[in-house]
C-alpha positions as CSV (number, residue, x, y, z in Angstrom):
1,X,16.7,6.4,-29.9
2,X,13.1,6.1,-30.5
3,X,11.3,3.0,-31.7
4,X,8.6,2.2,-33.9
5,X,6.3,-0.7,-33.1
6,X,3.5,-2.4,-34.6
7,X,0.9,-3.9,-32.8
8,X,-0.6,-7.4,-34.4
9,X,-4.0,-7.4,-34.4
10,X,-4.8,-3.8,-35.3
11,X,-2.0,-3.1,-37.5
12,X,-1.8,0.2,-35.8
13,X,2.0,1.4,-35.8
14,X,3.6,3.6,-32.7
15,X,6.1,5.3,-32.0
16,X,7.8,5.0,-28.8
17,X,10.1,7.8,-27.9
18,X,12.4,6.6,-25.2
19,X,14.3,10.3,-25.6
20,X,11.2,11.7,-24.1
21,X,10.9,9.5,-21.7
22,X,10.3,10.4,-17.6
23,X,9.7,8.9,-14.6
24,X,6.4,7.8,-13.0
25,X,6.5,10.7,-11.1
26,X,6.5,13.3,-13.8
27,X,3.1,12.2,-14.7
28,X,1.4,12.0,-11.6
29,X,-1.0,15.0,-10.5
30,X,-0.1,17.2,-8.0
31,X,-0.3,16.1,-4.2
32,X,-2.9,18.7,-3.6
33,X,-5.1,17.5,-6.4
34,X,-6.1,14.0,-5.0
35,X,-9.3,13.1,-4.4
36,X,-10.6,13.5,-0.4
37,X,-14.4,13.5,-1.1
38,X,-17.6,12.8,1.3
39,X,-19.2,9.5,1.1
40,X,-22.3,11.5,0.5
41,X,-23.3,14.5,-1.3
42,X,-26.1,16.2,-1.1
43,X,-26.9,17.5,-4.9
44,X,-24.9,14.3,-6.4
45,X,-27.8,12.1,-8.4
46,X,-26.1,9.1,-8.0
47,X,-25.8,9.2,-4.1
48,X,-28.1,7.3,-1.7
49,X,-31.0,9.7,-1.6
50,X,-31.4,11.3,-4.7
51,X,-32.9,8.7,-6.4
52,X,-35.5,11.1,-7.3
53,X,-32.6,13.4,-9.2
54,X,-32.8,10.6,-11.7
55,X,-34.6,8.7,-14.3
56,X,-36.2,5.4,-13.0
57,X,-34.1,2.7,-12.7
58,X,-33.9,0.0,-15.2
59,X,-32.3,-2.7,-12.6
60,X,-30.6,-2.6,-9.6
61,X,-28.7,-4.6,-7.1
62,X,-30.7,-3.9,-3.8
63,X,-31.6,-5.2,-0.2
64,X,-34.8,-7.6,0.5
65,X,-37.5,-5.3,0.9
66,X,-36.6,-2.2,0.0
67,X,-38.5,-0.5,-3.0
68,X,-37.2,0.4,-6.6
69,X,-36.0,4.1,-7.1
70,X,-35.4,4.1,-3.4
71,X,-32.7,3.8,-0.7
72,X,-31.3,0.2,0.1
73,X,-29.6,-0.4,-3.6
74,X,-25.4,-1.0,-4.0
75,X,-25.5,-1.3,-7.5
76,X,-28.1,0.7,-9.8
77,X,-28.7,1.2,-13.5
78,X,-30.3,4.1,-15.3
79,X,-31.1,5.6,-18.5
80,X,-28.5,8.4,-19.3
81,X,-30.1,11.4,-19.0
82,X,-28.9,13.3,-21.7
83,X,-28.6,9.9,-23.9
84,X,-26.6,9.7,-26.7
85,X,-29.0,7.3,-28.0
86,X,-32.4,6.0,-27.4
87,X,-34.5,2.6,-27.7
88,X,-37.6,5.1,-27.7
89,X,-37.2,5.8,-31.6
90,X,-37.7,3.3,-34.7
91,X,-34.5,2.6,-36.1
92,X,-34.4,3.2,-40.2
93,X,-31.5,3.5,-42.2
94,X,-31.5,5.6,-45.6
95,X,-29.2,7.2,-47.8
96,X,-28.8,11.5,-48.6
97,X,-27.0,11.5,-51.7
98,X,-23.8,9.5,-50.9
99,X,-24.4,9.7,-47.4
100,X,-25.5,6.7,-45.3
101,X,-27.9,7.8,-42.4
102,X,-29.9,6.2,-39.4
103,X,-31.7,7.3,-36.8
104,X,-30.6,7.4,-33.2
105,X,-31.5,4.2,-32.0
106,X,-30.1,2.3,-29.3
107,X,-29.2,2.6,-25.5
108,X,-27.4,4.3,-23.1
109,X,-27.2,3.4,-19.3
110,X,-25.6,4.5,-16.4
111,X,-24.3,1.7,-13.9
112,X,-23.7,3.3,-10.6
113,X,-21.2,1.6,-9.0
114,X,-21.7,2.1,-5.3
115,X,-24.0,3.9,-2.8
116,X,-20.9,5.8,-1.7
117,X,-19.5,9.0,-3.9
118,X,-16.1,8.3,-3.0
119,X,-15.5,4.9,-4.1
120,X,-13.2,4.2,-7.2
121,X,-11.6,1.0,-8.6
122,X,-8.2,1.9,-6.5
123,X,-10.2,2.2,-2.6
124,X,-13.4,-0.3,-3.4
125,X,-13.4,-3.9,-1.9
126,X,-13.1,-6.9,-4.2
127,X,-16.6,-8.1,-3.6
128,X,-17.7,-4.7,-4.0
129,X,-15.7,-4.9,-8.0
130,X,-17.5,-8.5,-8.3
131,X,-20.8,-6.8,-8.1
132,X,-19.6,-3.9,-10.4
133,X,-18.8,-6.7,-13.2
134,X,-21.7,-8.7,-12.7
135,X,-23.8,-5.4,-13.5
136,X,-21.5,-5.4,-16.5
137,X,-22.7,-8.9,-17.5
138,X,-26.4,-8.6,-17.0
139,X,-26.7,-5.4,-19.2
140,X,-25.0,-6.7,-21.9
141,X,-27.0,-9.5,-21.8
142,X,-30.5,-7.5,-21.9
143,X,-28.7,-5.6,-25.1
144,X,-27.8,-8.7,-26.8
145,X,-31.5,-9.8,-26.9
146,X,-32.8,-7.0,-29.2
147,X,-31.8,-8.3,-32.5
148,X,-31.8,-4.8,-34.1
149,X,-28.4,-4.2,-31.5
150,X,-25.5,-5.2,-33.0
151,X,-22.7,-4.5,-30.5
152,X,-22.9,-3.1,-26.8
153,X,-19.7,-1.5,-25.4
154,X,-18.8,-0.8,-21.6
155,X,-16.6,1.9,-20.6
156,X,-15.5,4.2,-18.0
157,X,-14.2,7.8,-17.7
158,X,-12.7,8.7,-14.6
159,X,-11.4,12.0,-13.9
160,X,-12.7,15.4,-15.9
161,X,-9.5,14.4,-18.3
162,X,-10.6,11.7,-19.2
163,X,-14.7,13.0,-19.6
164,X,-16.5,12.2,-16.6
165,X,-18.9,15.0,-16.0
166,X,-19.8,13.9,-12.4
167,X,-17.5,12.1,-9.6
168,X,-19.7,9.6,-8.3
169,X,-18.4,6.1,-9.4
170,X,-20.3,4.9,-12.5
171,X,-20.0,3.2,-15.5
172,X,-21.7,3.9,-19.0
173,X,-23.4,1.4,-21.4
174,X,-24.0,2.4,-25.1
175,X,-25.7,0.0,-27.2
176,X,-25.5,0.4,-31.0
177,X,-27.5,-1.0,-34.6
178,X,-23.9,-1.1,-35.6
179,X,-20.6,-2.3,-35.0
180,X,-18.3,0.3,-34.3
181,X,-15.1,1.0,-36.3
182,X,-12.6,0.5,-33.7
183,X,-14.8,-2.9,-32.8
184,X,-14.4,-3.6,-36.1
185,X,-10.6,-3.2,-37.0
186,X,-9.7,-5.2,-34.1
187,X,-12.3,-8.0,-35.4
188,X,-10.7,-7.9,-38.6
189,X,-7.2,-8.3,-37.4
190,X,-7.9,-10.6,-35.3
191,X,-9.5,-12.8,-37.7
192,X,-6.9,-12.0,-40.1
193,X,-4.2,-12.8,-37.5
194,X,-6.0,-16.1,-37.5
195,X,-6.6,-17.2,-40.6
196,X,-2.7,-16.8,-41.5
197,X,-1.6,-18.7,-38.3
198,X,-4.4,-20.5,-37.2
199,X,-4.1,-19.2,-33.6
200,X,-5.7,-16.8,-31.8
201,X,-3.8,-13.2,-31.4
202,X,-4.6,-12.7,-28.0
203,X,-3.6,-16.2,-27.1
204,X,0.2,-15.6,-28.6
205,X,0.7,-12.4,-26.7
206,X,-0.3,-14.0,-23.5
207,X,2.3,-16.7,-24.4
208,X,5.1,-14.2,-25.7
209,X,4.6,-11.4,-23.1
210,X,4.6,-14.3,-20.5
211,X,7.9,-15.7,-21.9
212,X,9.9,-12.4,-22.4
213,X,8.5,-11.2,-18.9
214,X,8.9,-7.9,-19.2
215,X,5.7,-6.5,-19.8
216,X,3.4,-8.9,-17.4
217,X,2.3,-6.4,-14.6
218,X,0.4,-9.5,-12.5
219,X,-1.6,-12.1,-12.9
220,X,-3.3,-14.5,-10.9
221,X,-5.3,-18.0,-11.4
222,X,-6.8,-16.7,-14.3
223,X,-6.4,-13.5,-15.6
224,X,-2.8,-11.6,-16.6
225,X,-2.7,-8.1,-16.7
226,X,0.2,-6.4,-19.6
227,X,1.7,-3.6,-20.9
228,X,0.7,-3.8,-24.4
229,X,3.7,-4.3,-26.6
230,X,2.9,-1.0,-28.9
231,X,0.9,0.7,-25.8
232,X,0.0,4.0,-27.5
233,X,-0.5,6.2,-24.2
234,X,1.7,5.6,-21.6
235,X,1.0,3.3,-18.3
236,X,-1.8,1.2,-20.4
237,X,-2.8,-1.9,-19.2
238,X,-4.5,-4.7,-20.7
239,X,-6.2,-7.5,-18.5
240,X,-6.9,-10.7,-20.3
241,X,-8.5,-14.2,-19.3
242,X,-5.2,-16.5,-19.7
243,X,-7.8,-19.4,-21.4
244,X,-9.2,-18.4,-24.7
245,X,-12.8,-16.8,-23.9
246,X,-14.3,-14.4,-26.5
247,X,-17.8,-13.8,-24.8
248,X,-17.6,-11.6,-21.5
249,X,-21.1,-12.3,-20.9
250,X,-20.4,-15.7,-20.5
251,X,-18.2,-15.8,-17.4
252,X,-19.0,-17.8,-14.3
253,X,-18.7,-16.9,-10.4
254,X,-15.0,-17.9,-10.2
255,X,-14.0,-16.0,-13.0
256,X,-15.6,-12.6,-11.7
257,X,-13.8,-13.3,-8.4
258,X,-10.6,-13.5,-9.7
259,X,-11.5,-10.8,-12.2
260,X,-11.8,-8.8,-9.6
261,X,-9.4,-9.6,-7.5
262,X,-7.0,-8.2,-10.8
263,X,-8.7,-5.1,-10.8
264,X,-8.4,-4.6,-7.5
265,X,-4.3,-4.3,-7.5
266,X,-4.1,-3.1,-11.2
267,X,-6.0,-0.2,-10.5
268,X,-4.9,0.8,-6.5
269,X,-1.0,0.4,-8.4
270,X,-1.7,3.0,-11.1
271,X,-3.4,5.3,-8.5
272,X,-0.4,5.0,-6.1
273,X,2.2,5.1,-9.0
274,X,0.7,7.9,-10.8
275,X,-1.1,9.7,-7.7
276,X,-5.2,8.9,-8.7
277,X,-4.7,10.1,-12.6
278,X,-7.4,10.1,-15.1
279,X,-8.4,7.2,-17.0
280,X,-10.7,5.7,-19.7
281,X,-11.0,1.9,-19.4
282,X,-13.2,-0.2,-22.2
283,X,-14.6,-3.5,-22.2
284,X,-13.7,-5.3,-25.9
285,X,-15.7,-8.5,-26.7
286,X,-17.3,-9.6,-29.7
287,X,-19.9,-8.6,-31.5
288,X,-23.4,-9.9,-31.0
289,X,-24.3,-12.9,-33.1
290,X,-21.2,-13.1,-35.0
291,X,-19.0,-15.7,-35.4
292,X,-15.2,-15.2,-34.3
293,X,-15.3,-16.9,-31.1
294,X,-12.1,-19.2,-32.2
295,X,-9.8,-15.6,-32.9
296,X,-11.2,-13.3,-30.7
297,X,-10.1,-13.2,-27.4
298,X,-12.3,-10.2,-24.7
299,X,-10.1,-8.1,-22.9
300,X,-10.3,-4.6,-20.7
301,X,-8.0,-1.9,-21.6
302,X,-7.1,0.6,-19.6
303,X,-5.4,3.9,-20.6
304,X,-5.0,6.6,-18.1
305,X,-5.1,10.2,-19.7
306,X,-1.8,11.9,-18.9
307,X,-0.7,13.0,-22.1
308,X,-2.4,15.1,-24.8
309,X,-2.9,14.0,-28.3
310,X,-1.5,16.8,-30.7
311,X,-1.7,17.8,-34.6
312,X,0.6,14.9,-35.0
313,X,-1.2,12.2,-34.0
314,X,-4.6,13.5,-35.3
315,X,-3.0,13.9,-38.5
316,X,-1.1,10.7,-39.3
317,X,-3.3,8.1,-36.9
318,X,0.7,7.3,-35.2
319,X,0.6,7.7,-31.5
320,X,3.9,8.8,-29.9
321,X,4.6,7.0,-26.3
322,X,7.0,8.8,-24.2
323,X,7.4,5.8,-21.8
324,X,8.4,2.0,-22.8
325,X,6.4,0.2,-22.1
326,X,8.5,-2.7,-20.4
327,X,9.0,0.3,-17.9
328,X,5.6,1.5,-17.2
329,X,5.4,-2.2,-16.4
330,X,8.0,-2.5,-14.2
331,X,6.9,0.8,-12.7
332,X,4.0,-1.1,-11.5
333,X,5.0,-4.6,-10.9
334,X,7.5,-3.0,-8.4
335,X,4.8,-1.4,-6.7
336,X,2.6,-4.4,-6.2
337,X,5.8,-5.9,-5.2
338,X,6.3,-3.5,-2.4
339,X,3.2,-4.4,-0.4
């Protein structure tokens, strides 16, 4: 029988269809599809090389002596080329009628995550994620000093499923004058959560999930990784710092080691469980200059893209879940177990 459940800090209700339910291996890709690509290639803009294919660099992480928009980089950040935003026009705000408008201001950055086109999250190195997430850190800090950007979000698309228009590993920045609305209905329920119990959301599920046990993937020193309770895609994963921390920006060397170290068997298990699939994963902190650091609590979520949203979900804003997810967890946590 299927299930509805609610999650607690966005209020967002799902339904979770256990009479649809399959096994792992019904939404895995075919064998033939998986990825056997060349560490370099020689049209790809991001490889080693083509630096040139590109728009300058705005930072990257490179060797002593080499020169910028050259060889000798492992991490390297550019403008998007075909930017959804820019910081190159003045923002201004004005009103058409009953509609609000502003102009395109803001950023949008591509981190390049390695050298090599055939790295992802599943085959790269820990230290090679550590330098990934510091990249992560020192963009968002550059955003947050523009007082005219109000929230900058990091995400990833991997696979053409999930919208990556090239294969090379990257990452995108966008920067925005505004908070976004999913930003914000999280915010709000988090606050909300807070102001009723006086304890952060984030904080409680780390405590329930760990007590029931049935949703905990892994977790290490530092960082647990779950099956959200009311996981609206199937296989989604949340990683959380296990001590309350609402400012990504503001982790330490230790904490990116074991962050990485998480990431590391999170994302090879999905790839071996589900054979490589598609995936988006999103960075969700708190906004810049706001206050909310004693409810909100940052967090990654990652949703791989193996099912298709349909008239009934645009419709109605429900998600339908054809896999518990207490077994999408156990799906994984087996596999980690295995090694």
């Amino acid at each position: 029988m299927s299930e509805l459940r609610k999650d607690p800090v966005t209020r967002r209700w799902v339904i979770i269809a256990t009479e649809r339910a399959k096994r792992p291996s019904d939404f895995a890709r075919p064998k033939t599809e998986n990825r056997n690509l060349p560490e370099y290639v020689d049209n790809c803009p991001f490889c080693e090389g083509n630096e040139g294919l590109t728009p300058p660099e705005l930072m990257a992480y490179r060797h002593a002596g080499t020169q910028k928009d050259a060889r000798g980089w492992w991490i390297r950040v550019i403008p998007n080329k075909y930017s959804a935003v820019s910081p190159d026009v003045q923002l201004e705000r004005r009103g058409i009628g009953m509609y609000d408008v502003a102009t395109g201001y803001g950023a949008h950055e591509i981190i390049i995550e390695s050298p090599y086109h055939n790295r992802t999250m599943a085959n790269m190195s820990e230290k090679e994620i550590e330098e990934v997430l510091w990249a992560y850190r020192d963009r968002i800090l550059e955003q947050a000093k523009n007082p005219e950007i109000k929230y900058a979000i990091i995400f990833k698309n991997y696979g053409a499923e999930a919208g990556a228009s090239l294969e090379h590993p990257h990452s995108q920045l966008i920067a925005l004058p505004v908070v976004p609305k999913r930003v914000l209905e999280e915010y709000e329920g988090a606050r909300d959560y807070y102001a009723y119990k006086e304890r952060c959301p984030y904080c409680d599920i780390i405590r329930q999930d760990k007590s029931d046990g049935e949703r905990v993937i892994y977790e290490n020193d530092l960082f647990i990784a779950l099956a959200p309770f009311a996981s609206p895609s199937p296989y989604e994963v949340d990683i959380l710092p296990k001590q309350h921390a609402s400012t990504f920006e503001k982790i330490g060397k230790i904490e990116i080691m074991e962050l990485a170290k998480i990431f590391k068997v999170i994302f090879w298990a999905l790839s071996e469980v589900l054979n490589d699939p598609p995936y988006n994963f999103i960075l969700h902190n708190i906004p810049f200059r706001g206050n909310g650091t004693e409810f909100f609590h940052w967090h990654f979520n990652l949703v791989p893209r193996i099912t298709k949203l349909a008239g009934f979900e645009l419709g109605s804003g429900f998600y339908i879940n054809p896999v518990k997810p207490e077994d999408s967890a156990k799906a994984l946590r087996d596999k980690i177990n295995s090694i």
